[in-house]
Each structure stands twice: as C-alpha cells, then as structure tokens.
MIDOSE-1310 file (N, C-alpha, C; in nm, 2 decimals, decimal comma, always signed):
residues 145
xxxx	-8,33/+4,15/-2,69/-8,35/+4,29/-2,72/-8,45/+4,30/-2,83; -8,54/+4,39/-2,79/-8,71/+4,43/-2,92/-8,61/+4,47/-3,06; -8,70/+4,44/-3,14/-8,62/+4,51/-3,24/-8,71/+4,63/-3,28; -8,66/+4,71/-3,34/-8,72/+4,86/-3,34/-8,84/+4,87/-3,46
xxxx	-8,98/+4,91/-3,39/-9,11/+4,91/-3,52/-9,05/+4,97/-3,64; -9,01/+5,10/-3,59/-8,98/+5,17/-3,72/-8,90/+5,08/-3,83; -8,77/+5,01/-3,79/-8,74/+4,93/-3,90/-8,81/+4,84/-3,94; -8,93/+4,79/-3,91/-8,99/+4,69/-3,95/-9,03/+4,75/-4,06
xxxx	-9,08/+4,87/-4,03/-9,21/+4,96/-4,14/-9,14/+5,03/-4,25; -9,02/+5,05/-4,20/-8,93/+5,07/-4,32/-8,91/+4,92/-4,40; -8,92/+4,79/-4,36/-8,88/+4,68/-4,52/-9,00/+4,64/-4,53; -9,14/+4,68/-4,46/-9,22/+4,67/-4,53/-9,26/+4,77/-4,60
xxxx	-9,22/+4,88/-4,60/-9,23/+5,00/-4,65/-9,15/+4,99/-4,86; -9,03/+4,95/-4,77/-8,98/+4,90/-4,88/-9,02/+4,76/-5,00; -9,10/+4,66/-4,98/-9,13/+4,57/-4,99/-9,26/+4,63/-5,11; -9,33/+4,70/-5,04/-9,47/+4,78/-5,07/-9,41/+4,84/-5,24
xxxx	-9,32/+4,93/-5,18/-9,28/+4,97/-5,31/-9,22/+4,92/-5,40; -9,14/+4,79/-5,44/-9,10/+4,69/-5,50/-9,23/+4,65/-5,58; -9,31/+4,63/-5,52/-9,41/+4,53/-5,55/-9,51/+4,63/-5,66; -9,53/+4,74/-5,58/-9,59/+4,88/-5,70/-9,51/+4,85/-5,83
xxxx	-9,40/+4,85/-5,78/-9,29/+4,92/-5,93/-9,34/+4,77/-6,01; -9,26/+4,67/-5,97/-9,29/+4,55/-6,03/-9,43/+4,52/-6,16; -9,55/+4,58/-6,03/-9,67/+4,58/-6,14/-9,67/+4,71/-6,26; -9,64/+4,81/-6,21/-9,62/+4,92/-6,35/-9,55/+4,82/-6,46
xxxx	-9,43/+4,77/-6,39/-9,33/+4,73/-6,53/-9,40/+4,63/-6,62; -9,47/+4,54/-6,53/-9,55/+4,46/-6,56/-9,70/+4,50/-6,66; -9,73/+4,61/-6,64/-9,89/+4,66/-6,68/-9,80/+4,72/-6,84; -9,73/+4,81/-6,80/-9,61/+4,86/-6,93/-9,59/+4,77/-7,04
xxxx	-9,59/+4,65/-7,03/-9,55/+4,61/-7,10/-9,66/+4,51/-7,18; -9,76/+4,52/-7,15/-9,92/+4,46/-7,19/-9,90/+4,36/-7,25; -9,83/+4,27/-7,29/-9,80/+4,09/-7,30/-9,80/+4,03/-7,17; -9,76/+4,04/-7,02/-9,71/+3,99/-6,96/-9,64/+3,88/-6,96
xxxx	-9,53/+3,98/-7,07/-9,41/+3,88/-7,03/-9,31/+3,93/-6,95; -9,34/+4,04/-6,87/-9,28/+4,04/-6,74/-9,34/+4,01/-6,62; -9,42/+3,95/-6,64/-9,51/+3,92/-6,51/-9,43/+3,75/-6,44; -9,32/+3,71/-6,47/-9,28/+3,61/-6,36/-9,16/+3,73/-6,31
xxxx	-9,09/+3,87/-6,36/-9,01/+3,97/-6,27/-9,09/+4,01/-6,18; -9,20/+4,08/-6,21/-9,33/+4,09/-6,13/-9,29/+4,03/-5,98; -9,30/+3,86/-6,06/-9,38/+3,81/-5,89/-9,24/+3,78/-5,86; -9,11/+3,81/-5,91/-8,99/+3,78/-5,84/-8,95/+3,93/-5,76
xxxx	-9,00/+4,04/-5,81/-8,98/+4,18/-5,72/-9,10/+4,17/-5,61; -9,20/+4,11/-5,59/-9,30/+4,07/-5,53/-9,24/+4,03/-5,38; -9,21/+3,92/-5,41/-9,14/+3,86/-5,30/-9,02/+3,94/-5,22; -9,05/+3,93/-5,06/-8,96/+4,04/-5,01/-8,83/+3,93/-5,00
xxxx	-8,72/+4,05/-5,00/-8,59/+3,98/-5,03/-8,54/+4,00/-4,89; -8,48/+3,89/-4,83/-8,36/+3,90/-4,69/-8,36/+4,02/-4,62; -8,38/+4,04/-4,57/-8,30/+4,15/-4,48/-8,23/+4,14/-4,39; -8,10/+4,22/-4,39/-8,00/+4,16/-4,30/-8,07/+4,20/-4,15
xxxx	-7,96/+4,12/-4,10/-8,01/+4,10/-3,92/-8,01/+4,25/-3,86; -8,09/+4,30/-3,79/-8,04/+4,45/-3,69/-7,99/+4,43/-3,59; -7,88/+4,50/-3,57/-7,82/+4,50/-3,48/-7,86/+4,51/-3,34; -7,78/+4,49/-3,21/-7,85/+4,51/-3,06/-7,83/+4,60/-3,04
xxxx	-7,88/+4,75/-3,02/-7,84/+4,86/-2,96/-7,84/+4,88/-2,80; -7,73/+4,85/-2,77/-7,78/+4,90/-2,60/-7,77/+5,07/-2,55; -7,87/+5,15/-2,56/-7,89/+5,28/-2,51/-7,87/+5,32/-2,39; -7,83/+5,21/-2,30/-7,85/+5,24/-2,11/-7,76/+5,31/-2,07
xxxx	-7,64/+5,39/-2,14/-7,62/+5,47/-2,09/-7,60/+5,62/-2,20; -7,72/+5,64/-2,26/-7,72/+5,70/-2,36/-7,75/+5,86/-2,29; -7,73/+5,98/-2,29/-7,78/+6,09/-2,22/-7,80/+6,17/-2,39; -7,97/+6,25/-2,34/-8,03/+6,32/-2,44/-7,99/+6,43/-2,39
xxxx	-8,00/+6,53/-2,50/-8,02/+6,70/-2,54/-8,08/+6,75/-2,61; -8,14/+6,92/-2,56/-8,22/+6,95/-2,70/-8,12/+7,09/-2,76; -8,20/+7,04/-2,93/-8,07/+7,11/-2,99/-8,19/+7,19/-3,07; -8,14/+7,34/-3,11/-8,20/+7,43/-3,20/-8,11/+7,52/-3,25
xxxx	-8,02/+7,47/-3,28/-7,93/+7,50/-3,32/-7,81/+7,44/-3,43; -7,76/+7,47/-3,51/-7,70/+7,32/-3,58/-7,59/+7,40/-3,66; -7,47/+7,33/-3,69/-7,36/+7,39/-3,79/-7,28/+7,34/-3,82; -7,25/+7,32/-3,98/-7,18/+7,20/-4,02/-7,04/+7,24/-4,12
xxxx	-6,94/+7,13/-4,04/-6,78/+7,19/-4,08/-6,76/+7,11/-4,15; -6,75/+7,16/-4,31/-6,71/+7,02/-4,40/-6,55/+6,99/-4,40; -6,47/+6,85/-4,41/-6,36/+6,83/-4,42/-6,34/+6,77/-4,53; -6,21/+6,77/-4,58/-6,17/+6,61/-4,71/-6,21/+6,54/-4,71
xxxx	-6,24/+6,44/-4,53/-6,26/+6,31/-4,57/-6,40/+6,32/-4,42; -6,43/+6,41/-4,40/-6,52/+6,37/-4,28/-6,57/+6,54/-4,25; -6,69/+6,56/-4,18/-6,85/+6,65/-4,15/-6,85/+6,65/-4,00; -6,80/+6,76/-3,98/-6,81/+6,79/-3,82/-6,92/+6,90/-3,79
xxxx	-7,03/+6,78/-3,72/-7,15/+6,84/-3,70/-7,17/+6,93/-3,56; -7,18/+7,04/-3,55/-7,20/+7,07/-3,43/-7,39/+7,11/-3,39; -7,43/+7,11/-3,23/-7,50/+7,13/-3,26/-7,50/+7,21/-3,09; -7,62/+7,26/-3,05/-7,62/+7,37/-2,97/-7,76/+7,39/-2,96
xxxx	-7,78/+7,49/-2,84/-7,90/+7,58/-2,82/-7,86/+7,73/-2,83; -8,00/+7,81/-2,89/-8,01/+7,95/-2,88/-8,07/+8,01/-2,82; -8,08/+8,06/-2,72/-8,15/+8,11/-2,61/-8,26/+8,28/-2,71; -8,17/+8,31/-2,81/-8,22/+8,42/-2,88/-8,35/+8,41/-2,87
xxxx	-8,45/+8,56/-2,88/-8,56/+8,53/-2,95/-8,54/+8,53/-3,09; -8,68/+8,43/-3,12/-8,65/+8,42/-3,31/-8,70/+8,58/-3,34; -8,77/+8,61/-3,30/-8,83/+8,73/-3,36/-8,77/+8,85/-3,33; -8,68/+8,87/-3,26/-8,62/+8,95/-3,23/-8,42/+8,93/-3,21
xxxx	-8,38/+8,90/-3,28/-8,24/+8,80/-3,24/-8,12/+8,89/-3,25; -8,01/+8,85/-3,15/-7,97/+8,94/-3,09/-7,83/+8,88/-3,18; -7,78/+9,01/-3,20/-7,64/+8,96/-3,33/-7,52/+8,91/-3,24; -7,50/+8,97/-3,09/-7,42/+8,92/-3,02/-7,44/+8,84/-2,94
xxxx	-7,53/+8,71/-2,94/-7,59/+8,68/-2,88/-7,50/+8,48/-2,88; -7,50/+8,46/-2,71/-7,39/+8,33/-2,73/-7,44/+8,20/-2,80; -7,42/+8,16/-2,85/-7,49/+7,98/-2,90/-7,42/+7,89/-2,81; -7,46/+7,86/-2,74/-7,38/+7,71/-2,66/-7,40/+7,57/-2,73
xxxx	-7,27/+7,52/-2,79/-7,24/+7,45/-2,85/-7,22/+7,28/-2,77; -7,31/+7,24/-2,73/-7,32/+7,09/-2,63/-7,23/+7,01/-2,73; -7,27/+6,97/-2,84/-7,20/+6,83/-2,91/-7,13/+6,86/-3,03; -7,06/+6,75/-3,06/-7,00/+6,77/-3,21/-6,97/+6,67/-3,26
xxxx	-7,06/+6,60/-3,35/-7,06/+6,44/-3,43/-6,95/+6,44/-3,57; -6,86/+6,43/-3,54/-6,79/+6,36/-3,66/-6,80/+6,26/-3,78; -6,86/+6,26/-3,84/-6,91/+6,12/-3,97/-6,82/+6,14/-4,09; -6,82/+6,01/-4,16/-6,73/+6,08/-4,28/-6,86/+6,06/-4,37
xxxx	-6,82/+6,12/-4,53/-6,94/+6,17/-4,61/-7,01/+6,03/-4,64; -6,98/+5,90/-4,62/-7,11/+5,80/-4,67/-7,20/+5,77/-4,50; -7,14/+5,81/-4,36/-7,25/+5,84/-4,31/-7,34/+5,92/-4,29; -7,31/+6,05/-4,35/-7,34/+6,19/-4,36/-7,48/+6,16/-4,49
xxxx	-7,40/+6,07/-4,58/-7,54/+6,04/-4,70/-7,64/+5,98/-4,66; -7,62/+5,84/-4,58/-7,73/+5,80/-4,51/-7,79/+5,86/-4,41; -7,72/+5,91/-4,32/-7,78/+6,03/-4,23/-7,91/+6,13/-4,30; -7,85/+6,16/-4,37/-7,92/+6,26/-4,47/-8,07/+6,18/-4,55
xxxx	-8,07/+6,08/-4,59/-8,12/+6,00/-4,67/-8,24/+6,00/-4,55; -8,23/+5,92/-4,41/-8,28/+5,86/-4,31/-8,39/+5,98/-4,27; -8,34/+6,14/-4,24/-8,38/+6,24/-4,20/-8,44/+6,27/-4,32; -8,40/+6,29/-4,45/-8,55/+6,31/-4,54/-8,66/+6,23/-4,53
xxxx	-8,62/+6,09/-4,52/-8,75/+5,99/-4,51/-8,86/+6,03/-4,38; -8,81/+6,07/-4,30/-8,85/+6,08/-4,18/-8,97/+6,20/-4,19; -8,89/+6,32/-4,24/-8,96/+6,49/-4,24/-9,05/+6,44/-4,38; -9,04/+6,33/-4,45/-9,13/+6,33/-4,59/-9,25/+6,26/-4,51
xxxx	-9,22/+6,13/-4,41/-9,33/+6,10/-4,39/-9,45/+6,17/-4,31; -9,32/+6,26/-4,17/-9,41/+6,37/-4,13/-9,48/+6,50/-4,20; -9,42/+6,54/-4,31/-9,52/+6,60/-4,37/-9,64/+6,56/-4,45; -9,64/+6,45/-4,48/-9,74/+6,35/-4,52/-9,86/+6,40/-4,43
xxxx	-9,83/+6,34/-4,31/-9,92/+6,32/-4,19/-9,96/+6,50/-4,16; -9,88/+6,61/-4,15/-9,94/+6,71/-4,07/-9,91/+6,81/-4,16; -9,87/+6,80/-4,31/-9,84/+6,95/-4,39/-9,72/+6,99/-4,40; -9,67/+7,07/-4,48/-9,53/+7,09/-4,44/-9,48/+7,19/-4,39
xxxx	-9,38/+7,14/-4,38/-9,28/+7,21/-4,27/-9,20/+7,34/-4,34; -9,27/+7,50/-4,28/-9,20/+7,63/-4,32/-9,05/+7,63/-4,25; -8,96/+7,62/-4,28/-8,85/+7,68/-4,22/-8,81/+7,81/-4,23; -8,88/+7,89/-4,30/-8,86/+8,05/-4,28/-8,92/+8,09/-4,19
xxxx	-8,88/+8,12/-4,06/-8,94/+8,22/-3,94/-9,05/+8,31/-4,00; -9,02/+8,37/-4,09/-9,11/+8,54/-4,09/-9,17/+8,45/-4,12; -9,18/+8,39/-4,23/-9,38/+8,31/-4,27/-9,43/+8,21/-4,19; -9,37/+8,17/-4,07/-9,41/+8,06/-4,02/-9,47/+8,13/-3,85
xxxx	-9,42/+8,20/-3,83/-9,49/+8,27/-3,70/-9,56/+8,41/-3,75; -9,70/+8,41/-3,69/-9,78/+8,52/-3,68/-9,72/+8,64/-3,68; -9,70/+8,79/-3,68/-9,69/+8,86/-3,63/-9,82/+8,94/-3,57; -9,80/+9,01/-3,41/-9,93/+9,02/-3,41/-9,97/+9,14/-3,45
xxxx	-10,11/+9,14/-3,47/-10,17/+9,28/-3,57/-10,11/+9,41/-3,48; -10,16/+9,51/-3,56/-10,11/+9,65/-3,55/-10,18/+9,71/-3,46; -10,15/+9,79/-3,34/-10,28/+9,82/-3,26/-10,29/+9,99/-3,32; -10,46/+10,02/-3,29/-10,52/+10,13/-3,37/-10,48/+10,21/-3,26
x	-10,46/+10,35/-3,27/-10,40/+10,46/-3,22/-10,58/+10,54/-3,15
C-alpha cells in the first residue's frame, strides 16, 4: 500500500522547522556553543511507521453543514446539507443531518490541530478564507429607477 504524499510533506515539513529553530538558537547565542544542538535538531528524528489504510469500502458526502454536541468525555459531531439559500435563509427550513462522528476530546484536539494546518497552508496559497457570508458574496448593485 502507497503511503500518503501529504504525510511525507508533513515530516519534512516538520524536519524544515527543527532545523530553522535549531539555527536561531544557535545564531542567539553568538559563541556557538550551541551549535553541536544545532546539528542534533538538524538531523530528522524516526518517524513512526504509517499505518495501511484500506478505503475500498469507504462512501463519500458533501457536507455544508456542521454541529457540534459537547459531552464529559466525548464530541458528537454532526454534519448535514442545507439546501437554504445563503442569502436569503429560510428560518424553517430542514437541515438533513447524513452523519454523526463521535471522538473523545484528544481526537477532537488533533482533529482540530490537522484542519488548522491544512486551512493555514491553503490560505498561504490562495488568501484567506471570509467565513462571514455578507462580506464574502457580492451583493448585486442597485438598479436605477
């Protein structure tokens, strides 16, 4: 089974930034007598094995929709489509509710963790991401009478 690019670019991604830090601490300290931590943060460290994912019987959905039930010990995620228009949304209007992920709160952390990394690198690449409707879609101009 391939193992997945993305994690590659994530411990080299990781590796990259060890290696930054290492030389700051290293430049910081203008003797270089941290410069053998240096080349020991330098060096990429083990990474455990990834696992096999088998997806073959995996079935996708699209979700625009999302709501989350906290508990004591576990985060019941639901998620759904809204058929509403955004610009016009209808208060009685049904949300169909497809899934509901259960995690308790240290997958819920890395979940979270994994999804910022992702929307940081995508706004890197294309600008950021408005989540307020009114400022993110046009309204169209006024017509003259």
């Amino acid at each position: 089974m391939a193992k997945s690019t993305e994690k590659t670019e994530t411990s080299s991604e990781r590796i990259e930034t060890e290696r930054k830090r290492a030389e700051q601490i290293s430049k910081s300290d203008g003797n270089g007598e941290n410069e053998s931590a240096a080349n020991q943060a330098a060096q990429p460290t083990p990474q455990p094995a990834l696992p096999n994912i088998d997806a073959a019987g995996m079935t996708k959905s699209y979700a625009n929709f999302c709501q989350v039930h906290p508990g004591p010990e576990e985060l019941a995620i639901d998620f759904g489509f809204s058929p509403s228009n955004i610009l016009a949304p209808q208060t009685n209007a049904e949300i169909k509710v497809d899934h509901r992920v259960i995690v308790n709160y240290y997958m819920a952390k890395r979940l979270a963790g994994l999804l910022q990394g992702s929307i940081q690198r995508y706004e890197a690449l294309f600008g950021v991401l408005e989540t307020n409707i009114q400022k993110r879609v046009q309204q169209p101009p006024a017509r003259l009478k």
